[in-house]
TINU-487883 format. One record per atom (N, C-alpha, C, O): residue number from 0; residue in three letters; atom name; x, y, z. Coordinates in nm, 4 decimals, always signed. Example, Ala and Ser with C-alpha at 12.3 -4.5 7.8 and 13.67 -1.06 7.14 Angstrom:
<sites>
k	r	a	X	Y	Z
0	ALA	N	+1.3190	-0.5690	+0.7800
0	ALA	CA	+1.2300	-0.4500	+0.7800
0	ALA	C	+1.3200	-0.3300	+0.7800
0	ALA	O	+1.4236	-0.3319	+0.8465
1	SER	N	+1.2850	-0.2250	+0.7080
1	SER	CA	+1.3670	-0.1060	+0.7140
1	SER	C	+1.2900	+0.0030	+0.7870
1	SER	O	+1.3409	+0.1138	+0.8039
</sites>
This chain:
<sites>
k	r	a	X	Y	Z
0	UNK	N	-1.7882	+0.0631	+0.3523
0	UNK	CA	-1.6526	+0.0974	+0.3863
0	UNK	C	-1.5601	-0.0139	+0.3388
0	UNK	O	-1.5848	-0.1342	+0.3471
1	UNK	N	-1.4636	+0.0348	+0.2942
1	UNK	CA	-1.3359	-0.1024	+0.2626
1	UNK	C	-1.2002	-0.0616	+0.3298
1	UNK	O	-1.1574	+0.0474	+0.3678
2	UNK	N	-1.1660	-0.1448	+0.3304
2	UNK	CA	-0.9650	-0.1044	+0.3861
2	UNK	C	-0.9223	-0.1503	+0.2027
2	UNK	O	-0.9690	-0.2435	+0.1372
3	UNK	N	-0.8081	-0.0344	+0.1554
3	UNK	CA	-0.7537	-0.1057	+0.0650
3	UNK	C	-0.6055	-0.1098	+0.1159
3	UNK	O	-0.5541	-0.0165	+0.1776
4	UNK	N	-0.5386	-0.2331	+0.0825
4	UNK	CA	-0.3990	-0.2347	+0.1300
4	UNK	C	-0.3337	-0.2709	+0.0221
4	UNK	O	-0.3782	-0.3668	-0.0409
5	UNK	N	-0.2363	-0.2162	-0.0156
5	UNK	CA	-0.1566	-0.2039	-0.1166
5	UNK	C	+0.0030	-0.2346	-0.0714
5	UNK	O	+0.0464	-0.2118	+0.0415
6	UNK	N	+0.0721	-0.2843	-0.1695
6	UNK	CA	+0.1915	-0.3693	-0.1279
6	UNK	C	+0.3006	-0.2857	-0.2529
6	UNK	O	+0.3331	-0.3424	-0.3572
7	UNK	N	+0.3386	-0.1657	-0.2219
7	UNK	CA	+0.4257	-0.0967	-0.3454
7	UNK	C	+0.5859	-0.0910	-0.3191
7	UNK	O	+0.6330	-0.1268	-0.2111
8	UNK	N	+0.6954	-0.0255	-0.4657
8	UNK	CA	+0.8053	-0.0788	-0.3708
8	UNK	C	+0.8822	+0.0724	-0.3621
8	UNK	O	+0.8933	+0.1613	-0.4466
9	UNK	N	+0.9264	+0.0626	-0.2334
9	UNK	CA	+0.9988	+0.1629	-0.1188
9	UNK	C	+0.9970	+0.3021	-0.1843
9	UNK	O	+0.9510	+0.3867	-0.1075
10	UNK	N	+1.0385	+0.3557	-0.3188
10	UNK	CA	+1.0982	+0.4049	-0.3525
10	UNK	C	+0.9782	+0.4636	-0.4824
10	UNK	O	+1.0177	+0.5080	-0.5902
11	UNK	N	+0.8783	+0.4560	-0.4571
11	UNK	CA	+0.7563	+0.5013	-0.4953
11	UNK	C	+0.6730	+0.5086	-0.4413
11	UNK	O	+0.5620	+0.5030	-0.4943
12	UNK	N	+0.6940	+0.5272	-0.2900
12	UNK	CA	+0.6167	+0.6098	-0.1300
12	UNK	C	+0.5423	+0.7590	-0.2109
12	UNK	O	+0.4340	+0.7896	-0.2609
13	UNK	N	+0.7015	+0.8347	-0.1813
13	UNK	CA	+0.6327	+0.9561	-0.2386
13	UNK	C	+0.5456	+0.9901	-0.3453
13	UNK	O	+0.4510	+1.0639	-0.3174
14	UNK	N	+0.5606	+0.9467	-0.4738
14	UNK	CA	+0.4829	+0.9334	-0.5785
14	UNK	C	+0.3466	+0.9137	-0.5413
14	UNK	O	+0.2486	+0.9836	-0.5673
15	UNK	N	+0.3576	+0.7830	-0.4611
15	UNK	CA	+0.1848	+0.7207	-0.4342
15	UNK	C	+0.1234	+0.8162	-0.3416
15	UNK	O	+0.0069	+0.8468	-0.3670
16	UNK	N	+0.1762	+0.8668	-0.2441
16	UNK	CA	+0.1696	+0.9755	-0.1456
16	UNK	C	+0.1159	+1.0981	-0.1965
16	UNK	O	+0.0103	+1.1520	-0.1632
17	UNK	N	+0.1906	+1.1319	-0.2713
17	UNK	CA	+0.1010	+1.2828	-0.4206
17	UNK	C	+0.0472	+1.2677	-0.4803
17	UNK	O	-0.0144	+1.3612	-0.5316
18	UNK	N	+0.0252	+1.1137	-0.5276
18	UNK	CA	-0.1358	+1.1335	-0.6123
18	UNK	C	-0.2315	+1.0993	-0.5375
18	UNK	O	-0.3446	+1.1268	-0.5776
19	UNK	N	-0.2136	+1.0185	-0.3868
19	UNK	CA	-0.2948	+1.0691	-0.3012
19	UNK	C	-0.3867	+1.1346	-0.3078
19	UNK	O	-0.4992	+1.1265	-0.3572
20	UNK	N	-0.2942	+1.2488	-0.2166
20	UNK	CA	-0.3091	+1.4027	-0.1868
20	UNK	C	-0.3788	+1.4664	-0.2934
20	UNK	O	-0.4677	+1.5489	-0.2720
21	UNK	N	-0.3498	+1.4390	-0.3839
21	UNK	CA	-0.4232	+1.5210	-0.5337
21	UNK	C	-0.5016	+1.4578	-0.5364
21	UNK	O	-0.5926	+1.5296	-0.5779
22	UNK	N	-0.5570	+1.3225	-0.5144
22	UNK	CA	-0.7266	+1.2578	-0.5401
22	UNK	C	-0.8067	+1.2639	-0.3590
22	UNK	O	-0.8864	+1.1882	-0.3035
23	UNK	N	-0.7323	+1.4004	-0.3105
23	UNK	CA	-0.7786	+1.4202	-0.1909
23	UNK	C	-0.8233	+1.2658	-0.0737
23	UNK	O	-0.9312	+1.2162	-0.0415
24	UNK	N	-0.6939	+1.2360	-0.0430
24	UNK	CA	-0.6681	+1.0807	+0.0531
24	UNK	C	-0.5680	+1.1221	+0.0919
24	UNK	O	-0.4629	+1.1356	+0.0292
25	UNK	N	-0.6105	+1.1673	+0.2929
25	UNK	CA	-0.4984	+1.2103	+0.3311
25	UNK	C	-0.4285	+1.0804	+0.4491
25	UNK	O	-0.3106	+1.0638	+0.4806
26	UNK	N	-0.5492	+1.0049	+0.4932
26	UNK	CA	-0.5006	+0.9180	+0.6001
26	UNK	C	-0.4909	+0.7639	+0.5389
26	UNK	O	-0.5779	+0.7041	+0.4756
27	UNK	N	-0.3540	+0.7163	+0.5783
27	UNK	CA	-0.3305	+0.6309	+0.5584
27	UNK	C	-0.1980	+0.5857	+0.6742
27	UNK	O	-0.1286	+0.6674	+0.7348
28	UNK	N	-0.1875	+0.4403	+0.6835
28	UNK	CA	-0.0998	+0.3818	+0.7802
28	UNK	C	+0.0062	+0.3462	+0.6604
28	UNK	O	-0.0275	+0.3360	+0.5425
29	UNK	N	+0.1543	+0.3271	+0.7147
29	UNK	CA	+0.2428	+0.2724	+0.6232
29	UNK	C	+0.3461	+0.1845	+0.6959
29	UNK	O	+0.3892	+0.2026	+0.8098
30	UNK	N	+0.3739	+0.0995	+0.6217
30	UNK	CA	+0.4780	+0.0002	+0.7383
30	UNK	C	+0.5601	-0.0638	+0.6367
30	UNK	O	+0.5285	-0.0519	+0.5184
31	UNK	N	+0.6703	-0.1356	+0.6743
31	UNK	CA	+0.7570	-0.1620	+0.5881
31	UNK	C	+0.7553	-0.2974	+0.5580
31	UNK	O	+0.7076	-0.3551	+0.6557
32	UNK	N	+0.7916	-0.3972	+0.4477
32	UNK	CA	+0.7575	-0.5172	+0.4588
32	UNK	C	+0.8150	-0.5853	+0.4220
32	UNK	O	+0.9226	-0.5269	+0.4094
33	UNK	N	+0.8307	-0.7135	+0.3787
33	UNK	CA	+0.9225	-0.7972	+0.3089
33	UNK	C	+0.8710	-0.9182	+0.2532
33	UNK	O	+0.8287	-1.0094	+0.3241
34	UNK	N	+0.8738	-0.9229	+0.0978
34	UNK	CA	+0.7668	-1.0267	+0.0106
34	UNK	C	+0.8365	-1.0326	-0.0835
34	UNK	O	+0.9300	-0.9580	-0.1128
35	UNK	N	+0.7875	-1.1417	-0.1503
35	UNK	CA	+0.8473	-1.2025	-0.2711
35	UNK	C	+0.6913	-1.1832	-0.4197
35	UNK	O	+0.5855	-1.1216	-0.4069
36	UNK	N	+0.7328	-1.2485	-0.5205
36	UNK	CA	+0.6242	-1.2652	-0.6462
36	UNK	C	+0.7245	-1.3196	-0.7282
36	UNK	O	+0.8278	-1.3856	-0.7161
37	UNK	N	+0.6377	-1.2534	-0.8400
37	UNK	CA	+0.7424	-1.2843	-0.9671
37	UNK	C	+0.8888	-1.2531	-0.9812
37	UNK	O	+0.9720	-1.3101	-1.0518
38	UNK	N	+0.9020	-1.1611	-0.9076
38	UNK	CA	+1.0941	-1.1316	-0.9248
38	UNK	C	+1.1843	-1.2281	-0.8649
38	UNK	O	+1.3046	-1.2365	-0.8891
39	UNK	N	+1.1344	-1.2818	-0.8052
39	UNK	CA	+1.1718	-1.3837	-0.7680
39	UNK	C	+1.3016	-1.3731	-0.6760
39	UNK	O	+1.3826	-1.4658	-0.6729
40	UNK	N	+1.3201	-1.2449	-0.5936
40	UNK	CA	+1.4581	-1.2453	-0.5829
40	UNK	C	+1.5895	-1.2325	-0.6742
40	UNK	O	+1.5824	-1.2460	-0.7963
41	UNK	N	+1.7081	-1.2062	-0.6082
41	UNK	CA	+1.7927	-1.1939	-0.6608
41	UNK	C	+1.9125	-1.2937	-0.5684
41	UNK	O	+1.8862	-1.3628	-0.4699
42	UNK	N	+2.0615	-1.2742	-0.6409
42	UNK	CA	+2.1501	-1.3964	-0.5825
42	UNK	C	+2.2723	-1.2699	-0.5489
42	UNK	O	+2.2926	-1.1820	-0.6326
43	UNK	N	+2.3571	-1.2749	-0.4016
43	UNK	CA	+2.4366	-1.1597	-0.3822
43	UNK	C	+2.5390	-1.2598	-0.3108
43	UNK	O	+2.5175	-1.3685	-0.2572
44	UNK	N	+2.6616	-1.1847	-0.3283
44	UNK	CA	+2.7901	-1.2333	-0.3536
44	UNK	C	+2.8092	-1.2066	-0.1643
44	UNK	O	+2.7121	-1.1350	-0.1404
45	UNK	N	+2.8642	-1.2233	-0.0644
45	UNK	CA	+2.8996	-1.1881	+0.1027
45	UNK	C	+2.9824	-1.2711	+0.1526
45	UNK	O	+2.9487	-1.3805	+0.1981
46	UNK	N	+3.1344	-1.2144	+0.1482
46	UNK	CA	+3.2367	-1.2704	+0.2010
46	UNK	C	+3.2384	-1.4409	+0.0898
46	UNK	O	+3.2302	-1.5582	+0.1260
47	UNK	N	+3.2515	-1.3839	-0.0382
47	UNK	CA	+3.2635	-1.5274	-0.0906
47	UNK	C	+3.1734	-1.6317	-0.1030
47	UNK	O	+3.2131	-1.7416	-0.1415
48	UNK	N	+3.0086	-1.6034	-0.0641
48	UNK	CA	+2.9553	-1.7155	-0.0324
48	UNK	C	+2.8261	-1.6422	-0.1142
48	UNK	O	+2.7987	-1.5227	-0.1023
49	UNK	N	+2.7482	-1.7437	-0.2047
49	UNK	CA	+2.6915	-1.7073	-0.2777
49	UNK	C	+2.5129	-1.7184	-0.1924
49	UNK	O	+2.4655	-1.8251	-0.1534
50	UNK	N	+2.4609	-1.6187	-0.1837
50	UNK	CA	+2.3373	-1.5802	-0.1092
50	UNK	C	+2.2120	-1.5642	-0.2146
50	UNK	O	+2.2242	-1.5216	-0.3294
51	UNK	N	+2.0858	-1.6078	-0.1514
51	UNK	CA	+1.9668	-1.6261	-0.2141
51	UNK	C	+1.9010	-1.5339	-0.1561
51	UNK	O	+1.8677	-1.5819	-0.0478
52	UNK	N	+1.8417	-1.3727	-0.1688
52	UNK	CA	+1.7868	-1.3263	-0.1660
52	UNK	C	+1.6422	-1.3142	-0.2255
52	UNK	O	+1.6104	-1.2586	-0.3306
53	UNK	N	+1.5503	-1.3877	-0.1223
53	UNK	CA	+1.3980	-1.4069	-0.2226
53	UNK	C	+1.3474	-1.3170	-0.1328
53	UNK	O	+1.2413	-1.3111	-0.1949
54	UNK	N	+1.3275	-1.2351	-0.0337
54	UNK	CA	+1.2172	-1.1512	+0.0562
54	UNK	C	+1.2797	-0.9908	+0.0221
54	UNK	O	+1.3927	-0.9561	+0.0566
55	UNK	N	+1.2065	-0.9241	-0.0340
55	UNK	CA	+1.2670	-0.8072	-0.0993
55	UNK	C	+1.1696	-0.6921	-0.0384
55	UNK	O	+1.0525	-0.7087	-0.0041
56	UNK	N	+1.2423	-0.5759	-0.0332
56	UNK	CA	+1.2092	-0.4941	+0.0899
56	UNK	C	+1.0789	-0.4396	-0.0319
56	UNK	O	+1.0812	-0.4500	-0.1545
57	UNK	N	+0.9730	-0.3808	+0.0574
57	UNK	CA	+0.8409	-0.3284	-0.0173
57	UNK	C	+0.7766	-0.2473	+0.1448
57	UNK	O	+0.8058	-0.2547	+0.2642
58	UNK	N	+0.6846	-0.1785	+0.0676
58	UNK	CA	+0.6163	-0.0963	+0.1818
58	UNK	C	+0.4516	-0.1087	+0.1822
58	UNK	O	+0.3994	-0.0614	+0.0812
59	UNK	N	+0.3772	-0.1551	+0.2631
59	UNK	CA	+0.2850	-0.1426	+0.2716
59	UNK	C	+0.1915	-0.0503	+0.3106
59	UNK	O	+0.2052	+0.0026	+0.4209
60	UNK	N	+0.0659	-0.0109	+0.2154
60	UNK	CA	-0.0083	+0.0978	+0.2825
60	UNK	C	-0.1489	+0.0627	+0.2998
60	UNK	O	-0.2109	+0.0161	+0.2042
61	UNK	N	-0.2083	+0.0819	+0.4202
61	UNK	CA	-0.3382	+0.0477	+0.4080
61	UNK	C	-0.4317	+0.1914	+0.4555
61	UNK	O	-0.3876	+0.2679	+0.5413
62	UNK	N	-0.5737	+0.2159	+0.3824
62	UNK	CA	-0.6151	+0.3272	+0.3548
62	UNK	C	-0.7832	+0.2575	+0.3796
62	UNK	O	-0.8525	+0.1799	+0.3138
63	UNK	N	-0.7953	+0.3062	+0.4651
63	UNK	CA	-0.9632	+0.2782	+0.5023
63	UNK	C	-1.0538	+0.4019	+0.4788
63	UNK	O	-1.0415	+0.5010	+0.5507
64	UNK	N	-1.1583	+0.3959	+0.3633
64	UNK	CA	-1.2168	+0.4736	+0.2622
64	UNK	C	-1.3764	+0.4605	+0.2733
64	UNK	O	-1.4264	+0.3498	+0.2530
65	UNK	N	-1.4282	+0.5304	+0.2935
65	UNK	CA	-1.5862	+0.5002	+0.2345
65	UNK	C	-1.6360	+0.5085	+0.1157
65	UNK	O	-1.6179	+0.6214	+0.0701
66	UNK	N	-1.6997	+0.4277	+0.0334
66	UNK	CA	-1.7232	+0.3348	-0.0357
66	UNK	C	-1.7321	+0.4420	-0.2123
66	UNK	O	-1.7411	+0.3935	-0.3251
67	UNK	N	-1.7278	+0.5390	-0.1878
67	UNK	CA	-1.7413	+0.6178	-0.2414
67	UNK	C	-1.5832	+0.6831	-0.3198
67	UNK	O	-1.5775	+0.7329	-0.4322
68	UNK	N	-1.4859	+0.6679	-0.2400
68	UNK	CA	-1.4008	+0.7000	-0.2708
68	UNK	C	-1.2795	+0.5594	-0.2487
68	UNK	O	-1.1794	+0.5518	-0.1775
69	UNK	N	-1.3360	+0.4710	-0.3341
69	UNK	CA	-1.2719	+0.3384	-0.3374
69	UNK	C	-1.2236	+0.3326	-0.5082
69	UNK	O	-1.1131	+0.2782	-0.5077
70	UNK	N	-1.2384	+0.3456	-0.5629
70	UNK	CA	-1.2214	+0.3545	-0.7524
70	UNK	C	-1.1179	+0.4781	-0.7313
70	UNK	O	-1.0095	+0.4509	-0.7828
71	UNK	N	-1.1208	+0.6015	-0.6725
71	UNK	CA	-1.0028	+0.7123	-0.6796
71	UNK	C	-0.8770	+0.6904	-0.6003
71	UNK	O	-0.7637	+0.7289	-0.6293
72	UNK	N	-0.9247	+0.6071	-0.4723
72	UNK	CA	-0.8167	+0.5299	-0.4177
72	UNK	C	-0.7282	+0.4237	-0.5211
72	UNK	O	-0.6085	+0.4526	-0.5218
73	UNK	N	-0.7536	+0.3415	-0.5823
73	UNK	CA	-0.6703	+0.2873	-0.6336
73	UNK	C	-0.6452	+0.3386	-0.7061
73	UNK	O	-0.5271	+0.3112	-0.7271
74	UNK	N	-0.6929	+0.4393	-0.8044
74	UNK	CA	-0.6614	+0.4768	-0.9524
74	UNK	C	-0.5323	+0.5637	-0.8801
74	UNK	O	-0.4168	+0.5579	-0.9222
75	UNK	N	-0.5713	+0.6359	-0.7761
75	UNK	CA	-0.4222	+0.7304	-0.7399
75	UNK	C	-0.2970	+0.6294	-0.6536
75	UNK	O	-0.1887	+0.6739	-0.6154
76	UNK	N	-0.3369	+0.5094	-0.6389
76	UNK	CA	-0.2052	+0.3925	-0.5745
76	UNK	C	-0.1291	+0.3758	-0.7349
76	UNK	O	-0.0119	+0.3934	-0.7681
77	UNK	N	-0.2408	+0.3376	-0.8092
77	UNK	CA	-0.1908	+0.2791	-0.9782
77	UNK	C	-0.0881	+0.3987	-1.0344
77	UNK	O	+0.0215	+0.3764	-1.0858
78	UNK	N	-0.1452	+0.5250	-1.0142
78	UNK	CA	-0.0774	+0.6616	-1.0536
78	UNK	C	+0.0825	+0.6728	-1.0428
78	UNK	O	+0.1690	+0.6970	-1.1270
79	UNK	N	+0.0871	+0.6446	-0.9010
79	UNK	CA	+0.1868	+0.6711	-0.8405
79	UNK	C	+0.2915	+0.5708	-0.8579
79	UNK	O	+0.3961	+0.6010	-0.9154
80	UNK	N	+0.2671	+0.4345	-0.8048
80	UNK	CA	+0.3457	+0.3089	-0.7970
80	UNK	C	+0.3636	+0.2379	-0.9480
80	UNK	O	+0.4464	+0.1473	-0.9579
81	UNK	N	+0.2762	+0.2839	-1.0806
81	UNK	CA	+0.3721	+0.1856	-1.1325
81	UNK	C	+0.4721	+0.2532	-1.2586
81	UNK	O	+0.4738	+0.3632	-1.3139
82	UNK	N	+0.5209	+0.1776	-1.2671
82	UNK	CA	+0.6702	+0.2053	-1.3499
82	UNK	C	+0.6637	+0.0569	-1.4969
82	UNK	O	+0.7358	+0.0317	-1.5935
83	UNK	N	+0.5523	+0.0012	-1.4457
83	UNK	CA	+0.5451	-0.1035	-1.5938
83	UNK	C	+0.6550	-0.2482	-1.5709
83	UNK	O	+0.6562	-0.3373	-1.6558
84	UNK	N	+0.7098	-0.2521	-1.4931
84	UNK	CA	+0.8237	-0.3401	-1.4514
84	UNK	C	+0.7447	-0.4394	-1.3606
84	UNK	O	+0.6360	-0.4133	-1.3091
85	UNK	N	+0.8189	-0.5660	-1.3464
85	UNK	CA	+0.7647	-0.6591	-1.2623
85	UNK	C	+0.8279	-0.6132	-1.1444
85	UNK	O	+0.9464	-0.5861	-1.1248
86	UNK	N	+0.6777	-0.6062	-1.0286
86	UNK	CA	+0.8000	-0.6077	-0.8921
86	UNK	C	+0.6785	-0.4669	-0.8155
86	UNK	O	+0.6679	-0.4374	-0.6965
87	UNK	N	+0.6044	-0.4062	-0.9340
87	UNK	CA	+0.5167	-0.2971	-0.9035
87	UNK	C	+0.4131	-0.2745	-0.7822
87	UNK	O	+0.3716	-0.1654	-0.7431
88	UNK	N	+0.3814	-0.3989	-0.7324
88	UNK	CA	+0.3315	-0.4293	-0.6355
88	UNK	C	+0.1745	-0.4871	-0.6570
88	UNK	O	+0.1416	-0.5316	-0.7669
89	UNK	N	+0.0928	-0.4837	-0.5594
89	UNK	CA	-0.0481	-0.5549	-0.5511
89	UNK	C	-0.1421	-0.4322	-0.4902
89	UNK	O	-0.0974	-0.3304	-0.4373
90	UNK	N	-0.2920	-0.4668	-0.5108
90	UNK	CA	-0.3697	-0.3731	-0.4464
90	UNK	C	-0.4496	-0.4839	-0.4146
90	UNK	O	-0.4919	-0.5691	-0.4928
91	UNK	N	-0.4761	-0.4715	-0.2277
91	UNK	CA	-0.6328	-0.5631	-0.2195
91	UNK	C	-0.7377	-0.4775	-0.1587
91	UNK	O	-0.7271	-0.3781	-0.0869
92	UNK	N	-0.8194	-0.5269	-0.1950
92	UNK	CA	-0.9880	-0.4295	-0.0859
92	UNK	C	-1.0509	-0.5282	-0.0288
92	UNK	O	-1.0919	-0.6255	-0.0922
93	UNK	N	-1.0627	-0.5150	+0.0793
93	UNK	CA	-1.1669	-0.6104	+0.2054
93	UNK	C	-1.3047	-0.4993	+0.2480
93	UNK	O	-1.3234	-0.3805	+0.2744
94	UNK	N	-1.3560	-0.5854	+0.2385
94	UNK	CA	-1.4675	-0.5401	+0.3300
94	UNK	C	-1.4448	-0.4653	+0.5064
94	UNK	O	-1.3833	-0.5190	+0.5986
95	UNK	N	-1.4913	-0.3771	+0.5084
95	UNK	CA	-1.4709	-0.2876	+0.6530
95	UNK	C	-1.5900	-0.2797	+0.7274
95	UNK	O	-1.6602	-0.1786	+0.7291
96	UNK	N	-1.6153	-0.3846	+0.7899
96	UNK	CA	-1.7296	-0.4106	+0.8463
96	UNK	C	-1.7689	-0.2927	+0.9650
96	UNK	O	-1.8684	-0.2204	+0.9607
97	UNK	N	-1.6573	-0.2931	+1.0786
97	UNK	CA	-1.6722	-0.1355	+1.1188
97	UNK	C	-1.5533	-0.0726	+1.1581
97	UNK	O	-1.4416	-0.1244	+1.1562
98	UNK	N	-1.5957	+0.0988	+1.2121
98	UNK	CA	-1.4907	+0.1776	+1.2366
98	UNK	C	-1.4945	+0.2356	+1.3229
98	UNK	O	-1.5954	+0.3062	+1.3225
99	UNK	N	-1.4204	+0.2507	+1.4275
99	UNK	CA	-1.4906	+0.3527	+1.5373
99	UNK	C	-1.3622	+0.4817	+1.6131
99	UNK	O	-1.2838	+0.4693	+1.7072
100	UNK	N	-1.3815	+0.5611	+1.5499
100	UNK	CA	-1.2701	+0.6619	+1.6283
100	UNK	C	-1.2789	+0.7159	+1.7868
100	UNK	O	-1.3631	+0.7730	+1.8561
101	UNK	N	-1.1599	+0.6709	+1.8012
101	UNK	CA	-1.1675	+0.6260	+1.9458
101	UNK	C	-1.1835	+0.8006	+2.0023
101	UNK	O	-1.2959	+0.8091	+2.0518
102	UNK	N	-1.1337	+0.8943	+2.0081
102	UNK	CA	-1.1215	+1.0271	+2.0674
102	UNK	C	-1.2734	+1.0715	+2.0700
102	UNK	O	-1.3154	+1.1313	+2.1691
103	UNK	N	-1.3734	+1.0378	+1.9414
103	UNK	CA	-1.4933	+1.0907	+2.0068
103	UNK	C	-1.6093	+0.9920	+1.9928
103	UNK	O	-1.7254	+1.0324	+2.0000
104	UNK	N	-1.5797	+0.8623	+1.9727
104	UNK	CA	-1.6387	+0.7313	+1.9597
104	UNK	C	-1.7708	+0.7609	+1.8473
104	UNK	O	-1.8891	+0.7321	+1.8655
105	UNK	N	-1.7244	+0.8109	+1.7567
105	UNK	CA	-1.8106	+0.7816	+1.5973
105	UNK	C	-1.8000	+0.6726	+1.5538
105	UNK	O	-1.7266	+0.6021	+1.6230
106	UNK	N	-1.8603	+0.6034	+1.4284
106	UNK	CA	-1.8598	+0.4940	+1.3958
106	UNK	C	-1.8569	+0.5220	+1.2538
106	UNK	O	-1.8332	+0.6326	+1.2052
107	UNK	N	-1.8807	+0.4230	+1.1944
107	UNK	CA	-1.8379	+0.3620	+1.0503
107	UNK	C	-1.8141	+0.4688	+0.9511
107	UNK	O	-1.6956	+0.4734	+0.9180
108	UNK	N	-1.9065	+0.5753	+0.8807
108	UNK	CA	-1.8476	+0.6293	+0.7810
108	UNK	C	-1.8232	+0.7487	+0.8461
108	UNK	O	-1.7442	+0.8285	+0.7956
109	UNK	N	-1.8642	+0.7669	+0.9231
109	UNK	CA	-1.8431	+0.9510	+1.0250
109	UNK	C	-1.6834	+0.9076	+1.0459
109	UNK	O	-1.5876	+0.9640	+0.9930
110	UNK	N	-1.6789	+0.8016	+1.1297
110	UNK	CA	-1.5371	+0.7808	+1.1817
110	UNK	C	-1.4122	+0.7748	+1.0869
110	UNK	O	-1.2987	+0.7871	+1.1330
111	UNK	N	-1.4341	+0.7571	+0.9638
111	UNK	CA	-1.3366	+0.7412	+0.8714
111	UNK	C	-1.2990	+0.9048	+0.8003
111	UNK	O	-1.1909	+0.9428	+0.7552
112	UNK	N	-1.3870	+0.9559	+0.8067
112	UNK	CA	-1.3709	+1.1429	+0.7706
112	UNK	C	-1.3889	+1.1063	+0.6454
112	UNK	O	-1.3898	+1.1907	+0.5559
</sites>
């Protein structure tokens, strides 16, 4: 089992979301985030005073997979999220040591569906 968590930006949710769905990956958590890389930010003008914007809004998704469907997981994050531009985001995979669904207390790959 792995968790992959992926770090994409806001506005290529849906995209990553439908190729998903089309590489059949329906559960996933999503939360909103705020990170920097290579873009390094940008500089914005507020009431006259010149501002350093380095933490730039991004969305995180993390998708806990059995082991089997870890290579279609990313290939459908890659699908969706990139656009070729710096700023596209990151993919990581950890090890998922275990899983246990709480409503009928299964464990590791049963519990993940």
């Amino acid at each position: 089992m792995k968790l992959v968590i992926a770090y994409i930006q806001p506005e290529r949710l849906t995209p990553v979301k439908q190729s998903l769905y089309d590489a059949e990956i329906y559960k996933m958590s999503v939360t909103n985030a705020l990170g920097c890389g290579q873009q390094k930010g940008y500089h914005e003008s507020y009431r006259g005073t010149d501002i350093e914007v380095n933490l730039l809004k991004k969305v995180r998704l993390e998708i806990a997979v059995n082991d089997d469907y870890v290579q279609q997981t990313i290939d459908a994050i890659i699908k969706g999220a990139r656009t070729g531009k710096i700023g596209d985001g990151k993919i990581f995979v950890l090890d998922l040591p275990e899983c246990i669904r709480i409503r009928t207390g299964e464990k590791s790959q049963d519990a993940i569906g």
